[in-house]
Phi, psi and omega in degrees: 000134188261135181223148166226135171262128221220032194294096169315326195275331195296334170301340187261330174299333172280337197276344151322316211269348190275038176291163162259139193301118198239343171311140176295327189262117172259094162294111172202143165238148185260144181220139196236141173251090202317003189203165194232165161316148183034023173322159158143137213230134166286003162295329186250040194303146206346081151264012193309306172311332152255018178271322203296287189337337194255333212261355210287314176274353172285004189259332177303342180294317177329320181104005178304096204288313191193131163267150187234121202233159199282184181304115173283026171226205217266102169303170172275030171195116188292351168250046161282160220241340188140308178310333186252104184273150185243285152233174193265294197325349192235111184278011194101032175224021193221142179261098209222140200061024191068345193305153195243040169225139155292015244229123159289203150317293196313322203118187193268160179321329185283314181274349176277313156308358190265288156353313164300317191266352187277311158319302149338289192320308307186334216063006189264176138261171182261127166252149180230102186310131193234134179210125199210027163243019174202158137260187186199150142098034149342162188039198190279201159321313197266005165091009173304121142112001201272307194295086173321112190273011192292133194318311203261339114032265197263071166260307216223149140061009176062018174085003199273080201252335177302078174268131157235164189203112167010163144175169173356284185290351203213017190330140160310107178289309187205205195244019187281156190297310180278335156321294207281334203285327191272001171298151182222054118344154160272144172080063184266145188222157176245183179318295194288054199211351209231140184251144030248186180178171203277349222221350156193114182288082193225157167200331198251149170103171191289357184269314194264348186288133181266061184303316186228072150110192190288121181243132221248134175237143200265021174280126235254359176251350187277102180199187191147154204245145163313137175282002202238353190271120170289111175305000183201186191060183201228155193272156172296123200103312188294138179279144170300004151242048174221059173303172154307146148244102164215087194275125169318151188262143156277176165320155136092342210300330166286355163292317187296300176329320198256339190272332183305324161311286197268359165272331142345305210259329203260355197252298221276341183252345172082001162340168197240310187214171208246146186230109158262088215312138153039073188264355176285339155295018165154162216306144176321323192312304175292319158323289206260343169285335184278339155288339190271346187259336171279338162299278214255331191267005198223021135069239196305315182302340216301138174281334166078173199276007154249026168311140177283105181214094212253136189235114189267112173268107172271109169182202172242209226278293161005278155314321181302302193290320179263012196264287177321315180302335177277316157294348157293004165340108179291174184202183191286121199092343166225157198250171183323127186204133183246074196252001187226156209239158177242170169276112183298087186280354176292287163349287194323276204239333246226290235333144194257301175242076160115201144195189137003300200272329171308294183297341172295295184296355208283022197080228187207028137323313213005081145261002174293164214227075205312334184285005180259002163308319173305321201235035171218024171272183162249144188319313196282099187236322194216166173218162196239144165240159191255320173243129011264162189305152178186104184256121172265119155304120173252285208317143176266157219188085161236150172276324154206159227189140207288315178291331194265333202236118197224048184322162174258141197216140187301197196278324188260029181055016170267179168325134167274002195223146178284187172316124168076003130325108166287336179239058186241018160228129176298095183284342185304345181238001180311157130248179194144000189088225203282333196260194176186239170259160172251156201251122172345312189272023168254141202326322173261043178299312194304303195288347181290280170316315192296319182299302210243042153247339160284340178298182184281169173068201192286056207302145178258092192279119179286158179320318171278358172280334195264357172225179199212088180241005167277337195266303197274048177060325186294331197322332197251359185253338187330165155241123215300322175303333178269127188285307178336295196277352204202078179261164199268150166272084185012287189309336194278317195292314196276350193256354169260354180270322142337297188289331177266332153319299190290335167084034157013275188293357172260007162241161196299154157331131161195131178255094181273015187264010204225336206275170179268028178242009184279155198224137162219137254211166198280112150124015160237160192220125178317315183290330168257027192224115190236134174226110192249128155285185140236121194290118185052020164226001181186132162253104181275154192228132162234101177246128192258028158287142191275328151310314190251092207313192207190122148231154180207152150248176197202165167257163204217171187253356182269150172334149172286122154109351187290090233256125171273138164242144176267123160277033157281338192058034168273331179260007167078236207222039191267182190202157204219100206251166164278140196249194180296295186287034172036043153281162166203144196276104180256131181246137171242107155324153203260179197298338189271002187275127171201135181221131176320150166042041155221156200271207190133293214315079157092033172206190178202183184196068193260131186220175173308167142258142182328136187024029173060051203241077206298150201279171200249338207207152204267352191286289186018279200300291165285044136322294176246026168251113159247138188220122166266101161333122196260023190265146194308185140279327204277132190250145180233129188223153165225141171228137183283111212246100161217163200275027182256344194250148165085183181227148142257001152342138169279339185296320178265175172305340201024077185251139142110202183086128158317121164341136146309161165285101162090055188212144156234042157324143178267129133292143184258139175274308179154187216234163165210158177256103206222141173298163151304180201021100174208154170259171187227137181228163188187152182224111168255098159282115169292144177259342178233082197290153172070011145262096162341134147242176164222146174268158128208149167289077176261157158300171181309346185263342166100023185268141192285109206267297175195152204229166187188109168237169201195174189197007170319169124346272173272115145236106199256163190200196152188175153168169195263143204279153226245297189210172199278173189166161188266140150254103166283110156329080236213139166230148172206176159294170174261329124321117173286010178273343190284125136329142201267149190244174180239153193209122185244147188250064242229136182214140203253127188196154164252132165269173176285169178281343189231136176210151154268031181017284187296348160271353197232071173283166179245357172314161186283164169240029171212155175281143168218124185300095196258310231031040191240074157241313194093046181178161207279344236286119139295347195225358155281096144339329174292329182297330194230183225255130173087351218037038172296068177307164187266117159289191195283355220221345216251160128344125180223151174215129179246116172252005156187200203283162183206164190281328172221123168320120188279144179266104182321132169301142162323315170302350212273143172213342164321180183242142191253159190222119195247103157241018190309308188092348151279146198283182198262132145318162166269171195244077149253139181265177197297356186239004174079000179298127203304163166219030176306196150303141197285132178310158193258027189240333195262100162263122175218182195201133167214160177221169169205123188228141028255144172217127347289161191251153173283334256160274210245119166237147139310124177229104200269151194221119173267133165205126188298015195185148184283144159206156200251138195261182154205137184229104151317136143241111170274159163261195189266019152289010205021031150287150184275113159261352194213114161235153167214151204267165192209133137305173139218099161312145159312127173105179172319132144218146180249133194223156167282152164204136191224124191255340215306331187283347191257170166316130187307137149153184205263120190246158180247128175265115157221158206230132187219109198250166187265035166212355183211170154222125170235126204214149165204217204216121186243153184243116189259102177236000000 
């Protein structure tokens, strides 16, 4: 029986989209979302960023255009996933919250920048999830100083509204309330910064509701100073330059902050495009001004008009459609633009008849009615530019997402449940509609891709569909480099390699199952046979019977004589010719079809073969199909250097800060990782032109690659890097007569495309001599670069003049490699204890338990001869906080050491006789 079919309304939805394409440029991406909920693998303890980073060239073999990776910067807890943000500004280089890694999820600032240029090396770009509708974890560890006691305050969140944040000028001493209070981070925020507040009484509806934590309202009068923060003065103990920090606030401030914020953040990480959180949760205004400024406004960073910028909207086509139009909003200096695209969740799951998740879950019914797929997508999909010519994709097309997929998992991380168990998944946190997740393994996972890799816009594949870490025992042991350990799902992998080989996207749209030249042969059908062109470059065909094969004929854009093959390889090496009136016959294998090492399950791909020459063999046939990423390799990062940015924590990385004043003390800018022969180009904007800096490049060992100084506007330079290897960034004055400047360091570099992560650490690897403790201290940890003390034995490097000259510890017998050109103190320490040589008589030994301690420790101590001690206590500011005097007997002795009063966090012992020194490091938590 012969049928022709006439699904009217769908036919009227399509003949829109059959226009002809006449831009020369088609902007489209394959987007892979480099993470699941609660990621995290145990070779790469808070590491994501260098599990992405090992993982970089398989996804360029994949064909992956741009990874979309979770929030970097610092939650109030370093094992949080990203979503509850604390500060934005601390990328993982700030010491903060007691924590005892500086480190995100991601890692530390140094690997998350790295992670960037090596997805560059790679061709890929980074989208970077940004979330700027709540902070979360005011105050210190114990939560001292975060909680505003103000009426309207503590409505939400227990009051806890008081934000402050580390910084240069201010590092954490301890965990106290006046502590937290004198920090001056940028972008401290109080109670009118938060809804509710006296200035907008707001609390209900998706904007004012305090779903995940203190929800920051951008309303333009809501600023305002803490009520409970002493607007002056200085806390008792404290130095006149650690005053309360509560500066008064302006109009606009927390809008001004986030747009101040993401131009900050798109010039320091070199990111390509924005993944925006919960975006119905709070105002428009910073979205779409803060995407129009990050496009067109911050000059070399501008993301330009074709940036990838997704707004997660949960609704339907409607919510979707209208969420672009409101960001596309003109505002003042910019006119109409359709610059940002949402996750079609109408498709996905909300569709009135049916969607994705229907059609995926139904069992082995395949009663779903595949044609209403087309016309439950969304409208708003691409925006057309007229200069330069172009069609930009916006609309997201996805199958699960990190929101949508939330398994519950055994111990070694696999499924805790088979197929189709609802309650082997936390469904209480899922999003989705009418759906929820769809679980890899189910048979039409494949036509669910095969759907939205023909349709317009990025499709986004998630991780776990495009890797298969649920089966094998492996999620947390894996190594990201082993196909073995970390395998791929065939089908998803050959449809992104379809799409980017075959160029999808470069021919028009067209749903040729709808048109009124579609033909279907007997015991096939429209609801179960759905077929999209790419005008001339590919016909996906998707049937979601599980049994029953799926044909059609159909009309096509390809040449009359144009001989097709399906690259699902489901259909072996069968071929398809076109015929003279540019029909062509399309075969779909049904969801149950399986044949070793061939793809298939419910979808097809018929496109040419090379010189119309059919392939012999189905490995063949995916032989040339390959795709290289187009994105530059060369990464440009800036980092701004003032003393509201960065940490001098010994704890932290100690990156940032304005030069001293009259000093040529060194700043560390940060580190970057550049391949071999490769060039490094750099731009230093002076904040004070005709006050000299000088740069430098050193290695990890602090030996100088390469300098420069200048006292210029602009000082720009290069030069060529040697091997692959991390460099530290380093500015001072060049002079000590100079007032200290603020600075920006912007630098142009290539990573290698492969990296070894657990082989490449970015620590220094020698003590280096800073004097920016602000004193001779040998045992101030502030004095030296990482806050790296010395051992008694280790390597020291003085790489120039400094403002103070280090007094070597008594103990000390290593080589100082002196380039100061100034001489060396003698070596006495500060209590006059002698340091000659040791009687040849004298032995000693000491331990100390229990470490770590709540408190109260032991310190049993050997010493072959009576001497009289002194037991030191630093905190890790290298301040004395305890000193106390001791006999020591021949033989065994026990001393005490009580902690109960200082703070959790790490003390330095040093137990010091007039023949020896010994010290070591206790942890009080």
């Amino acid at each position: 029986m012969i049928r022709r079919l006439f699904p009217l309304l769908l036919l009227v939805l399509c003949l829109g989209l059959n226009f002809s394409q006449a831009q020369t440029t088609k902007i489209k991406k394959v987007v892979f979302q480099g993470f699941w909920w609660d990621y995290k693998n145990n070779n790469y303890p808070n590491g994501w960023a260098n599990y992405l980073a090992e993982l970089a060239p398989r996804l360029k073999q994949i064909g992956v255009d741009a990874v979309w990776v979770p929030p970097s910067y610092k939650n109030q807890s370093p094992t949080w996933v990203g979503y509850g943000p604390m500060d934005h500004y601390d990328l993982g280089d700030k010491y903060q919250k007691g924590s005892p890694t500086t480190a995100t999820g991601l890692g530390t600032k140094d690997e998350f920048l790295r992670m960037v240029a090596v997805m560059h090396a790679n061709g890929i770009e980074v989208i970077q999830d940004i979330v700027l509708n709540h902070v979360d974890g005011a105050g210190t560890t114990s939560g001292a100083g975060g909680q505003d006691p103000n009426a309207f305050s503590m409505q939400s969140n227990s009051g806890y509204k008081n934000f402050r944040y580390s910084s240069y000028a201010t590092p954490a001493i301890d965990e106290s309330q006046n502590d937290y209070w004198t920090r001056s981070g940028r972008w401290a925020k109080n109670y009118r910064n938060f809804h509710p507040n006296d200035n907008n009484n707001c609390s209900t509806g998706d904007i004012c509701s305090a779903y995940f934590g203190p929800d920051i309202d951008y309303t333009a009068t809501s600023y305002g100073q803490s009520s409970n923060i002493p607007t002056s003065g200085v806390p008792a103990g404290y130095p006149a330059t650690r005053p309360y920090h509560n500066p008064a606030q302006g109009y606009d401030y927390m809008y001004n902050g986030a747009i101040d914020w993401l131009k900050w953040f798109k010039k320091q990480s070199g990111v390509d495009g924005l993944r925006w959180d919960a975006v119905k949760h709070f105002s428009i205004y910073p979205q779409r001004d803060g995407t129009r400024r990050v496009k067109y406004d911050i000059g070399w960073a501008n993301g330009g008009y074709s940036m990838l910028n997704i707004g997660e909207w949960i609704g339907s086509t409607g919510d979707l459609d209208g969420y672009v139009t409101n960001m596309a909003q003109a505002s003042v200096g910019y006119g109409y633009e359709e610059h940002t695209g949402t996750f079609d969740f109408n498709l996905r799951a909300y569709g009135s008849g049916g969607s994705l998740y229907e059609m995926v879950t139904q069992n082995m019914s395949g009663s779903y009615n595949l044609a209403n797929l087309p016309g439950l997508q969304q409208s708003k999909r691409y925006n057309d530019y007229a200069s330069p010519s172009a069609r930009v994709h916006r609309t997201i097309p996805f199958v699960n997402s990190h929101d949508t997929y939330r398994p519950y998992l055994a111990a070694n991380g696999n499924f805790l449940k088979g197929l189709g168990d609802a309650t082997g998944w936390n469904e209480g946190q899922e999003l989705g509609g009418n759906g929820k997740h769809i679980d890899p393994r189910e048979p039409r996972m494949a036509a669910a891709y095969a759907v939205i890799m023909a349709m317009d816009g990025n499709p986004i594949v998630f991780f776990e569909d495009m890797f298969n870490v649920g089966t094998t025992g492996k999620r947390f042991s894996h190594l990201p480099t082993s196909t073995t350990d970390l395998p791929n799902w065939n089908d998803v992998n050959n449809l992104v390699k379809c799409h980017q080989k075959l160029q999808f996207k470069e021919g028009v749209y067209k749903v040729r199952s709808a048109e009124a030249g579609a033909w279907y042969p007997a015991g096939s059908s429209a609801n179960n046979h759905l077929v999209f062109e790419r005008s001339a470059k590919a016909i996906i065909g998707v049937n979601d019977q599980y049994s029953t094969d799926q044909e059609l004929w159909i009309d096509s854009d390809f040449a009359p004589g144009t001989i097709l093959m399906d690259y699902s390889g489901a259909n072996g090496t069968m071929t398809s010719t076109v015929q003279g009136d540019k029909r062509v016959y399309i075969k779909t294998k049904a969801v149950g079809h399986s044949v070793s090492g061939v793809y298939g399950h419910g979808y097809s791909v018929w496109a040419p073969v090379p010189g119309n020459t059919p392939f012999t063999t189905v490995a063949n046939m995916f032989a040339h199909l390959n795709y290289t990423p187009q994105r530059s390799a060369v990464t440009d990062q800036e980092w701004e250097m003032d003393n509201d940015l960065g940490d001098s924590h010994c704890s932290s990385l100690g990156q940032g800060g304005r030069t001293p004043d009259n000093s040529p003390n060194d700043r560390v800018v940060g580190k970057i990782y550049v391949k071999s022969s490769s060039t490094v180009s750099y731009a230093i904007t002076l904040g004070n032109p005709g006050g000299s800096l000088t740069i430098n490049f050193c290695d990890l060992a602090g030996n100088v690659i390469h300098a420069k100084s200048g006292s210029t506007a602009s000082v720009t330079g290069n030069f060529s890097n040697a091997s692959n290897r991390w460099l530290t960034i380093k500015i001072r004055n060049t002079n000590t007569g100079y007032n200290g400047q603020k600075c920006y360091v912007k630098v142009s570099y290539s990573a290698p495309a492969s990296i070894t992560a657990a082989s490449t650490p970015s620590a220094t690897t020698k003590s280096i001599w800073t004097s920016n403790g602000g004193s001779s201290n040998w045992n101030d940890c502030r004095n030296w670069e990482e806050g790296k003390i010395p051992s008694c034995t280790a390597a020291v490097l003085i790489p120039h003049a400094v403002k103070y000259m280090p007094v070597p510890d008594p103990c000390y017998t290593g080589t100082i490699t002196n380039l100061s050109g100034a001489p060396m103190p003698s070596k006495l320490n500060e209590n006059g204890l002698r340091t000659g040589a040791l009687p040849s008589h004298f032995e000693f030994n000491a331990q100390v338990y229990p470490n770590p301690t709540d408190g109260v420790s032991t310190l049993n101590v050997e010493t072959s001869a009576e001497s009289f001690a002194l037991l030191k206590v630093y905190n890790t500011q290298g301040q004395l906080i305890a000193t106390s005097k001791h006999q020591l007997w021949t033989g065994q002795n026990t001393l005490s050491l009580d902690l109960q009063d200082q703070t959790k966090g790490i003390y330095l012992l040093v137990l010091e006789t007039a023949h020896t020194r010994w010290h070591a490091k206790v942890s009080k938590f």
